[in-house]
N, C-alpha and C positions, 0 to 999 in steps of 0.2 A: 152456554154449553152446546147448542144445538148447531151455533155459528161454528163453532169450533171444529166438530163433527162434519159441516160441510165441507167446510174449506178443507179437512185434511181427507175428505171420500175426492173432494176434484182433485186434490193434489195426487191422490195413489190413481186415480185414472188419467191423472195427465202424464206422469210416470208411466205407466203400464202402457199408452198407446207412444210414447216418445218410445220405449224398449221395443216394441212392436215393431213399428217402423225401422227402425236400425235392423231387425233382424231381417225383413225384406228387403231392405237393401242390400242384404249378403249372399241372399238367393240367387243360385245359377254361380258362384263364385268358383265352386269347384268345376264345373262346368268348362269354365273359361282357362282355369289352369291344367286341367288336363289335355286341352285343346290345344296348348302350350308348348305341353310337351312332349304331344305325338309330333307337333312341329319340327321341333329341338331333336329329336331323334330321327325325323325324316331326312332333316338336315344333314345330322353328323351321317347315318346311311348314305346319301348323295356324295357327299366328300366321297366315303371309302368306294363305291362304287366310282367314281371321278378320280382316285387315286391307282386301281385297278391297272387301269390302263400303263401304268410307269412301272408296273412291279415288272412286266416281263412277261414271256409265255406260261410260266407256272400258273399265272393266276394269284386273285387276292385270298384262296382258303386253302391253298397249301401256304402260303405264306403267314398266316393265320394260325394253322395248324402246330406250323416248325414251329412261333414265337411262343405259343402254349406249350410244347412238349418239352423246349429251352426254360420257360418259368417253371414249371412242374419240377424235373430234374433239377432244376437250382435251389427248389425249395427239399426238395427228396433226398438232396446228397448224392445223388447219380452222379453227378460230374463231377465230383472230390472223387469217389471210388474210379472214374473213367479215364 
């Protein structure tokens, strides 16, 4: 009985430090994906700043502005009534 008892105290510490481990291995994970996606956003910023240039003398935040005030009104029925 006391065999029995050992083998299954290594067995729950051999589990407990295998669960251990896996869970340090996932440290800093978020880290890394948020790093990700200030990337991903820097990126897409670059594009529209790099697209800027082809709108014209308006600029890229009136044109920005208009394509919002067109979705608003299209969702508001302003342009049914207009």
């Amino acid at each position: 009985m006391q065999d029995l008892h050992r083998s299954l105290g290594r067995a729950h510490a051999a589990l407990a430090w295998h669960l251990s481990a896996t869970a340090r291995d996932a440290r800093g994970q978020g880290t890394v994906e948020y790093v990700a996606l200030m990337l991903l956003v820097a990126t897409i910023l670059t594009a529209v700043v790099a697209a800027s240039g082809k709108v014209g003398d308006d600029g890229i935040g009136k044109l920005v502005v208009g394509k919002l005030k067109d979705a608003i009104d299209g969702v508001g029925g302003a342009r049914a009534k207009g």
